[in-house]
N, C-alpha and C positions, 0 to 999 in steps of 0.2 A: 425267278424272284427278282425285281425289277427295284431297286439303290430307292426310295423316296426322296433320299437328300439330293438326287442328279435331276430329279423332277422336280424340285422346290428351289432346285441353285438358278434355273432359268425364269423362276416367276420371283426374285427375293423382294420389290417391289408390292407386291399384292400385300392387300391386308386378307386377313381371312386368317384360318389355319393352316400352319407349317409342320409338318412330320418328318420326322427322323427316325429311322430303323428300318426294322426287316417286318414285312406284313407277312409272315411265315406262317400259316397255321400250327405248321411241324415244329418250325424251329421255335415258335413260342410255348407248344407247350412241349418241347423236352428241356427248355430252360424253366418253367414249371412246376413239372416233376421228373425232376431227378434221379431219386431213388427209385419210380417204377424204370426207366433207362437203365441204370443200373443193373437191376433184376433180371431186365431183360438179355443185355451184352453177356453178364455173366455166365447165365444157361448155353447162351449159345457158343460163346468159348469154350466153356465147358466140356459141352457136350461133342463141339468140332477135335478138339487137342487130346484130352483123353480119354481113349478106348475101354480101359479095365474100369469095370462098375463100383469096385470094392476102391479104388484109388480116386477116382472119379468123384465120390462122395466127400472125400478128406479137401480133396484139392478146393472142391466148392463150397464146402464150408469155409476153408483159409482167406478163398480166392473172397466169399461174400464179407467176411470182418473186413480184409484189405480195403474192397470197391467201397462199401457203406463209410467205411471210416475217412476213403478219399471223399467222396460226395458228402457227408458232411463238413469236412474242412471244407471245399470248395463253395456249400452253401453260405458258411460262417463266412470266406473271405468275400467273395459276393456279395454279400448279405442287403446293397446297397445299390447293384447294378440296376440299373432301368432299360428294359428292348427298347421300348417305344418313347420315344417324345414327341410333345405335337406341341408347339408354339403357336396361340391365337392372336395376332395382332391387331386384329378390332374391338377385341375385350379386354387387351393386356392381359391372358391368362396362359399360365404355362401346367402344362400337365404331363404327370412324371408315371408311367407306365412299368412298375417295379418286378423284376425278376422273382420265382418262385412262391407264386398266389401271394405277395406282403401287398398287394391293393395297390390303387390309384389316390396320387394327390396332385390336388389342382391348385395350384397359387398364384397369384397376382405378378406380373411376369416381371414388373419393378423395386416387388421386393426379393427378388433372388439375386444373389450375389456367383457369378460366374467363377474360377479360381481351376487353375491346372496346377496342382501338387504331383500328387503321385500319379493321379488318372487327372481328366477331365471333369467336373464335377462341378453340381449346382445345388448350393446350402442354404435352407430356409427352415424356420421356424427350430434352428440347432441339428435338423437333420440333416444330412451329407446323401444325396442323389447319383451315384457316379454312371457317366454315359460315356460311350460309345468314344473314342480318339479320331476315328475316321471324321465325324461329323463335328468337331469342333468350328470349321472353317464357315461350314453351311448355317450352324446355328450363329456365329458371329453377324454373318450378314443379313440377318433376318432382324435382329437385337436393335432396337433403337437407338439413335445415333449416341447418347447418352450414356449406353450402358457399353460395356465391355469386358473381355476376359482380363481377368491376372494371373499373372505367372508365380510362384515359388521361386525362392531362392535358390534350389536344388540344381544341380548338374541335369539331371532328366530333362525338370523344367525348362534352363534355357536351353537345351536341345530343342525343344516343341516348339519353345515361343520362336526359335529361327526358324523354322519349318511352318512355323505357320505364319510367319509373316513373306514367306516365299510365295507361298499359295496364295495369300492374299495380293499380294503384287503380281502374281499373273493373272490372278481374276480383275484385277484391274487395268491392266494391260491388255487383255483380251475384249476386255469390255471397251477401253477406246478406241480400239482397233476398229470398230466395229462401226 
């Protein structure tokens, strides 16, 4: 599985389309579905830890309220995460690749408003898109000059915003190095 944002940090330049995330067949759909993952783990814990047939059935009844009831919280707080982004910069279109089948939205890449609160996240049309922390650096440099992230008031927040103005001042250090 090969980083897309370490292959789009070398062309930021281009116009065309920019992606971000994991081209994972697996890992997108276990992000997905869930609950069949779930089902799956379960049996097989299951089946690996306890031997007695008659104990074995209790445990996996328990064991599936527990799993089902974590995987839907974890859907619920999710609920907003996106695998994939792909920034078009010849159309100005941004497209938000959303976690567990909630669909694809495409919008106009100057009206999204960038914003690190709790995660990284880009909010349009009242919806809240949350991606990925690693890629906040790569998507910055792609973003026209005009636009940019904001940070939260938060303690987290300016933790990231120093941290990513680190990274951005070695990518520019490296870049005149050059």
């Amino acid at each position: 599985m090969e980083n897309n944002s370490s292959i789009e940090g070398k062309s930021q330049k281009q116009l065309g389309p920019h992606l971000f995330g994991e081209k994972s067949k697996l890992g997108n759909w276990v992000l997905n579905h869930p609950f069949h993952v779930v089902v799956f783990l379960t049996l097989i814990v299951c089946s690996i830890v306890v031997v007695d047939k008659a104990t074995q059935i209790r445990v996996l009844i328990k064991l599936e309220v527990f799993i089902f009831g974590l995987a839907f919280f974890l859907r619920f707080y999710c609920r907003n995460l996106c695998y994939w982004v792909e920034i078009d910069r010849l159309s100005e279109k941004i497209t938000f690749y959303r976690c567990f089948n909630k669909g694809v939205v495409e919008a106009p890449l100057r009206s999204v408003e960038f914003i690190f609160d709790k995660h990284f996240a880009c909010y349009y049309a009242g919806e809240r898109f949350a991606i990925f922390n690693e890629y906040m650096a790569d998507i910055a440099g792609v973003l026209p000059p005009e636009m940019d992230i904001r940070f939260a008031k938060g303690l987290y927040a300016r933790y990231m915003k120093k941290q990513f103005e680190k990274i951005r001042s070695s990518r520019t250090d490296n870049h005149n190095n050059r």
